[in-house]
C-alpha positions as CSV (number, residue, x, y, z in Angstrom):
1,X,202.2,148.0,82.4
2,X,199.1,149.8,81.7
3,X,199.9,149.2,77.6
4,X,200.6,145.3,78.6
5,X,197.2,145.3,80.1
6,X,195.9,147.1,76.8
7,X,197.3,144.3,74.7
8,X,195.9,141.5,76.7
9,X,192.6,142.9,77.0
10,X,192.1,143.4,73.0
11,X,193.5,139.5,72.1
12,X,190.7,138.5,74.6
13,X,188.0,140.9,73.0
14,X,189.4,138.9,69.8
15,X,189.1,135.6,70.6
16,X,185.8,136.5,72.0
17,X,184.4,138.0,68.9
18,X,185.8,134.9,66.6
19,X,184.2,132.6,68.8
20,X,180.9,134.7,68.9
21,X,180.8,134.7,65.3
22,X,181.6,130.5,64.8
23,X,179.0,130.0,67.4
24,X,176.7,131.8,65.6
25,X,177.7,130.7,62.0
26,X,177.2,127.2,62.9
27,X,173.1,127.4,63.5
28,X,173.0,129.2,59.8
29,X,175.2,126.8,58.3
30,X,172.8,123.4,59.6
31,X,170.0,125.7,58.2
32,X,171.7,126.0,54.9
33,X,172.5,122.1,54.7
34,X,169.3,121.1,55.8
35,X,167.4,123.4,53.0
36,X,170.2,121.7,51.2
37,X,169.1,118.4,51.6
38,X,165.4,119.4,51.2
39,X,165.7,120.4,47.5
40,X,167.3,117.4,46.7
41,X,164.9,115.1,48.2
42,X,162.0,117.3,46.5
43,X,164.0,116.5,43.1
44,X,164.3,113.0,43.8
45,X,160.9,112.3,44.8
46,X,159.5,114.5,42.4
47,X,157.7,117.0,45.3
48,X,156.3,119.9,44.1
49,X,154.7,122.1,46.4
50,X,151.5,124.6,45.6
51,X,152.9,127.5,46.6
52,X,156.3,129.1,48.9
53,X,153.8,128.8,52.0
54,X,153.0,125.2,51.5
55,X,156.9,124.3,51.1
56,X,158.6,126.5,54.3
57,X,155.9,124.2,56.0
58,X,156.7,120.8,54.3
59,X,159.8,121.7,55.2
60,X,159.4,122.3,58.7
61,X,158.4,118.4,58.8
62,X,161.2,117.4,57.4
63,X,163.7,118.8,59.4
64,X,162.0,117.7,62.2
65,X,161.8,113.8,60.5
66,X,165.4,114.1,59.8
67,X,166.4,115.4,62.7
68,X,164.4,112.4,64.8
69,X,165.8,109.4,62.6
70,X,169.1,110.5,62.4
71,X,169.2,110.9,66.4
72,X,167.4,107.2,66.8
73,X,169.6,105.8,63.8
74,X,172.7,107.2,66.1
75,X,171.4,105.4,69.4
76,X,174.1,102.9,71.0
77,X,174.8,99.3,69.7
78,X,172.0,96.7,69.7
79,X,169.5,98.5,67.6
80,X,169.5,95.9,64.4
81,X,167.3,98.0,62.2
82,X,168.0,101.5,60.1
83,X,165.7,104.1,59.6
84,X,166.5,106.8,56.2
85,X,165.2,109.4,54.8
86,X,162.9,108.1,52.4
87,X,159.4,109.4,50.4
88,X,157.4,109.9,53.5
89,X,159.8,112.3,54.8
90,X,157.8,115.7,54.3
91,X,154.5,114.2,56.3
92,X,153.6,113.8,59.9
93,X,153.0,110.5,61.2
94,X,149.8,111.3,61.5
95,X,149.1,112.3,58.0
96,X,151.3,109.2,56.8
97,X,149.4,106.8,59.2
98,X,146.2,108.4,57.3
99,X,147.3,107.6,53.9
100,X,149.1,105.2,53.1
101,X,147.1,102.4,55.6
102,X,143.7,101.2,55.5
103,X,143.3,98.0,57.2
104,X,139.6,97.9,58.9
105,X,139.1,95.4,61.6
106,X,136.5,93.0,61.7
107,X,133.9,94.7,64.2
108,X,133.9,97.3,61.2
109,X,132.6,95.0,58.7
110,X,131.3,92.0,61.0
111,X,127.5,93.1,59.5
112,X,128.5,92.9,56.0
113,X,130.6,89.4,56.1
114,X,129.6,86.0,55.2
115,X,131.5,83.8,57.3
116,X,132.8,81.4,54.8
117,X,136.2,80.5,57.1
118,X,137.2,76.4,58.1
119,X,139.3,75.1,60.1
120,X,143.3,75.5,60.1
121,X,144.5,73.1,57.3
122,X,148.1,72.9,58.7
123,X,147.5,72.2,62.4
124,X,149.0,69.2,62.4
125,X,151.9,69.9,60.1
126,X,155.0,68.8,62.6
127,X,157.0,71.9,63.7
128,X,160.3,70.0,63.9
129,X,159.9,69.4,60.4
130,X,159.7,73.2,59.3
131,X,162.5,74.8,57.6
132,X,164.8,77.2,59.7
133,X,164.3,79.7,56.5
134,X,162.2,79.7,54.2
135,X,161.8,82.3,51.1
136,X,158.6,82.3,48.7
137,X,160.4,84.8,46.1
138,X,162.9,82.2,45.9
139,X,160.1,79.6,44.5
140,X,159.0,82.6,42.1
141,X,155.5,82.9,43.5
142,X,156.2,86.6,44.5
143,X,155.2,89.8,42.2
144,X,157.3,92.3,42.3
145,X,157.0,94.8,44.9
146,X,153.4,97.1,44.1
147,X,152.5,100.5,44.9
148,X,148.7,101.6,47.0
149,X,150.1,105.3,46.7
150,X,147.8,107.7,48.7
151,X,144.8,105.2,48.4
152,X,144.3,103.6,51.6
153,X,143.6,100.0,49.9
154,X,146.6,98.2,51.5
155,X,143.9,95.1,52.3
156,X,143.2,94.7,48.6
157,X,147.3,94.4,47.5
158,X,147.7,92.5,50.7
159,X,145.0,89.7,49.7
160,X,145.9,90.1,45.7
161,X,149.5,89.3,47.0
162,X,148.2,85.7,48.7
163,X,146.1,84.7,45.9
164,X,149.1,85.4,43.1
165,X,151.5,83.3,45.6
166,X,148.0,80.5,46.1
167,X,147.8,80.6,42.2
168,X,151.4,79.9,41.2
169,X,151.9,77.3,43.7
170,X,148.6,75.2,42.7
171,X,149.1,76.0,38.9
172,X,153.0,76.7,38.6
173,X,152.5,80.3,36.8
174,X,152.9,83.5,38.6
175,X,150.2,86.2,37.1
176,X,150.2,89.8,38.8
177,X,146.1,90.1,39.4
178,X,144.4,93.4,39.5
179,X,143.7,95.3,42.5
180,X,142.0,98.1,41.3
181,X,139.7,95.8,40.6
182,X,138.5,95.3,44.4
183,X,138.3,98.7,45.3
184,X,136.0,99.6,42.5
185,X,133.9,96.2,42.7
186,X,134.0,95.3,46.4
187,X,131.2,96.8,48.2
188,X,131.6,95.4,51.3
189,X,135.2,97.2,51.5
190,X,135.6,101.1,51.0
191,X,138.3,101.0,48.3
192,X,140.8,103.9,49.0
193,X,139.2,104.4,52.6
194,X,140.1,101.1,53.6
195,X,139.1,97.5,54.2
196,X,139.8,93.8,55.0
197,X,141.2,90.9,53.7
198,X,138.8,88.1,54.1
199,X,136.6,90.6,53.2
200,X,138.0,90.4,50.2
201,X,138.6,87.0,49.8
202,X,134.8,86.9,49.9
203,X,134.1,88.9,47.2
204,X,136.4,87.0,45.1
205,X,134.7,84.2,45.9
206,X,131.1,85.5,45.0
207,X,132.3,86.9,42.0
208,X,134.3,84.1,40.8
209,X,137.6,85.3,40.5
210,X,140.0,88.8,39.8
211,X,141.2,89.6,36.1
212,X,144.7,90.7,35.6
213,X,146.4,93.9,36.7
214,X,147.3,94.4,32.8
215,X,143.3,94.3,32.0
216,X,142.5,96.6,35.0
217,X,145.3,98.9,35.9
218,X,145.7,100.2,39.4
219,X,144.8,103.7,39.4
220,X,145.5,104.5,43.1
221,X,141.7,105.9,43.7
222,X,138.5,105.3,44.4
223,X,136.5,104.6,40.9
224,X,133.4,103.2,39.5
225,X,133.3,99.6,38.9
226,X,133.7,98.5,35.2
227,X,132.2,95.3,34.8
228,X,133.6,94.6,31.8
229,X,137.2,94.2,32.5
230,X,136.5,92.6,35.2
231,X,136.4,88.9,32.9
232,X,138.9,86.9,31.8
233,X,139.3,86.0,35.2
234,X,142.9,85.2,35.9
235,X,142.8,83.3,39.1
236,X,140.0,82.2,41.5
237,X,139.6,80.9,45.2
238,X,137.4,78.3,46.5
239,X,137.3,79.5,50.3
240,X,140.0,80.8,53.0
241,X,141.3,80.1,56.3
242,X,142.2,82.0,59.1
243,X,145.4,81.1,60.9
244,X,145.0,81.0,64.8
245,X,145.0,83.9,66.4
246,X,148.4,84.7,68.4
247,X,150.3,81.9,67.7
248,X,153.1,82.1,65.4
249,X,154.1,78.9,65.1
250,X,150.7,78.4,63.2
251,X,151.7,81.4,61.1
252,X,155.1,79.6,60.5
253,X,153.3,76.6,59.1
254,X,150.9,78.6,56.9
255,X,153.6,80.2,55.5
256,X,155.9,77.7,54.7
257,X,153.0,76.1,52.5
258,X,151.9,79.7,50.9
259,X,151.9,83.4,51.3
260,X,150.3,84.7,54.0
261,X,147.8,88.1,54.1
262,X,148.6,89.6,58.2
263,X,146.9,92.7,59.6
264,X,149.8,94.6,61.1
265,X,150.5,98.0,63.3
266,X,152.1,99.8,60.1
267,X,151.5,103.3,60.9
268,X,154.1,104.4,63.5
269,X,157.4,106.5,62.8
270,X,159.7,103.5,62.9
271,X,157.7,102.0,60.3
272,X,157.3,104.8,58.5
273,X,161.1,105.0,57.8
274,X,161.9,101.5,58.0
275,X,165.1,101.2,55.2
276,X,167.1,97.5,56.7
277,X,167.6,95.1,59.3
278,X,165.5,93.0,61.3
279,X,162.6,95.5,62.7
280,X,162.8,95.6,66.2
281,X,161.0,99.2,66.5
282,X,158.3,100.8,68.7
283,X,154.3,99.6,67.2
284,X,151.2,98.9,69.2
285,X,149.0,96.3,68.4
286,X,146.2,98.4,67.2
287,X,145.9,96.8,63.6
288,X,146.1,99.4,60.9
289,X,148.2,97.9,57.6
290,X,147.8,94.8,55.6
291,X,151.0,93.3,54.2
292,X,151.9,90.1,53.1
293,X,154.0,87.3,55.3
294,X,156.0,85.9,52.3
295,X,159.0,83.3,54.4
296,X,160.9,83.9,57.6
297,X,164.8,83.4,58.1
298,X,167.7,83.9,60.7
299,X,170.0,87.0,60.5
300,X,174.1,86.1,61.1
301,X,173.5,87.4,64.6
302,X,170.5,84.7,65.3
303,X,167.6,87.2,65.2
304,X,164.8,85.3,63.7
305,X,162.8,87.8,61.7
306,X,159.4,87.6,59.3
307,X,159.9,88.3,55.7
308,X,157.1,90.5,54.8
309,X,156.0,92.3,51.8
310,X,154.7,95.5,52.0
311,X,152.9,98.2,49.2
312,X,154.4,100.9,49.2
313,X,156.9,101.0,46.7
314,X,160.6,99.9,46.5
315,X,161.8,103.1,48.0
316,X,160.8,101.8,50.9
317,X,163.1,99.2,53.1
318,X,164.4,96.8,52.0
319,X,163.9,97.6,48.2
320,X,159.9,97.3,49.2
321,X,160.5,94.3,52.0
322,X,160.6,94.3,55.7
323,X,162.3,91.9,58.0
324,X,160.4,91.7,61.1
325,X,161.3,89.9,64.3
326,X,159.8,86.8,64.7
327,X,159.0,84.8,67.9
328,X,158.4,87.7,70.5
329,X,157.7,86.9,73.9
330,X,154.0,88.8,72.9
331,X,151.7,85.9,71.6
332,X,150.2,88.5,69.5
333,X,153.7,89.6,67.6
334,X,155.6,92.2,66.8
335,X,153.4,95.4,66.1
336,X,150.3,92.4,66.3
337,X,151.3,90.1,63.2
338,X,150.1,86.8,64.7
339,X,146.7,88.4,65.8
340,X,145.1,88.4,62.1
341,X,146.5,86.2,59.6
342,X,144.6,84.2,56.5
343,X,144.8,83.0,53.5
344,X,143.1,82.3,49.8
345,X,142.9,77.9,49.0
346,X,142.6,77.7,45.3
């Protein structure tokens, strides 16, 4: 009896110690996968680190990025947007939000502007007689998809963005225009530290006009202006508009008849990982990012959703693209897109 008992008590011990061991193998092995999945996304993003100190801690962000968009990306049915693992993965939000945005609102720069706005062009344009979709890439009056890097100049591709669409449609050729050009030349902006559209728009018009991005390349910092290739111009404005505030049906209009420069809350960790879908994610409307409203459409499901260009590379949704949802019970829009809209007239 006392052998039986023996027997029985070391297949416990056993089973005990096997289980002990898988419990604790498991931790070390999602350690291993993770560091795993770290090198790779350092080789293909090209991430190189100063030093073994700098890395454990970039990596310490990571896992905790991963780890919060694969749990949100796993949520139950009805979320119509994905979130991946994409370039920004190694940086806080708050470090993101502090580099790759820029947009200034206008009590920044009110002292420095010259009001040179009129009134909205297409208020009367019937809204039964809008399109349900409507795409400006289609019409080839979008550049491809840009890149601000670390420079927080997203006002400058933002308003080059409108005036390229403005210039195509008025003159039927599509010209990529230089924004390095604004944040070396535009003084009433701060170039990589951030700035405003009609701002811009200004400048362009003082200046008479923006040369090509082939005669003055985007550098992706802050430099001295060179005068000289800043002529041929390529494209110049005669005066902007700025679309009613918190109305997106005004926006609609605008944008049916060009692309649209829109101040946007860009900076939170939804957007920050945006990869498909309509956007549906968490934003304020504290206006941080300037993008560029580019057509609208209906997803198979009904959701009505903003097409909207962004600057930050194609390795970032929807091969550089985001679809937004559109008509929100908020007048002011998802993450605030109907509170600051304009827009070039050439």
């Amino acid at each position: 009896m006392a052998f039986k008992h023996l027997q029985i008590f070391l297949i416990v011990s056993l089973v005990s110690s096997i289980c002990f061991s898988i419990t604790l193998s498991r931790p070390l092995e999602d350690e291993l996968t993770m560091q795993k999945r770290h090198d790779e996304w350092m080789t293909k993003h090209g991430r190189v680190y100063r030093d073994t100190n700098e890395e454990n801690n970039r990596y310490v962000v990571f896992k905790r990025n991963v780890e919060r968009i694969e749990r949100l990306n796993n949520l139950p049915a009805g979320r119509t947007f994905k979130l991946a693992v994409n370039q920004f993965a190694d940086l806080t939000n708050d470090e993101f939000r502090s580099m790759y945005t820029g947009y200034k609102g206008d009590s920044l720069l009110s002292s420095q502007r010259q009001t040179k706005t009129t009134p909205f062009r297409y208020q009367n344009v019937s809204s039964s007689a809008l399109p349900i979709s409507f795409d400006w890439r289609k019409k080839g009056a979008v550049t491809p998809i840009k890149n601000q890097g670390s420079c927080g100049c997203c006002w400058a591709f933002s308003a080059v963005a409108a005036i390229e669409g403005a210039t195509q449609i008025k003159k039927g050729k599509l010209i990529s225009l230089s924004e390095q050009e604004l944040v070396d030349c535009d003084t009433n902006d701060f170039g990589c530290g951030g700035g405003l559209m009609d701002t811009a728009f200004e400048h362009i018009i003082a200046t008479g006009g923006l040369t090509t991005e082939s005669n003055y390349p985007y550098k992706g910092e802050d430099a001295t202006c060179n005068s000289k290739k800043t002529n041929p111009k390529a494209a110049s404005i005669t005066g902007y508009e700025d679309v009613p505030v918190n109305d997106e049906n005004a926006l609609m209009k605008a944008v049916v008849h060009q692309p649209v420069s829109v101040g946007i809350e860009g900076g939170g960790f939804d957007f920050q990982f945006y990869s498909s879908g309509v956007f549906t994610g968490e934003c304020t409307t504290s206006l941080d990012h300037g993008v560029t409203a580019v057509g609208y459409g209906e997803s198979m499901n009904k959701s009505k959703y903003w097409i909207i260009k962004n600057s930050w590379g194609t390795k970032w949704g929807e091969s550089g693209y985001m679809r937004i949802q559109k008509d929100v019970k908020d007048k002011q829009g998802l993450c605030g897109l109907a509170m600051k809209a304009s827009y070039p007239i050439v």
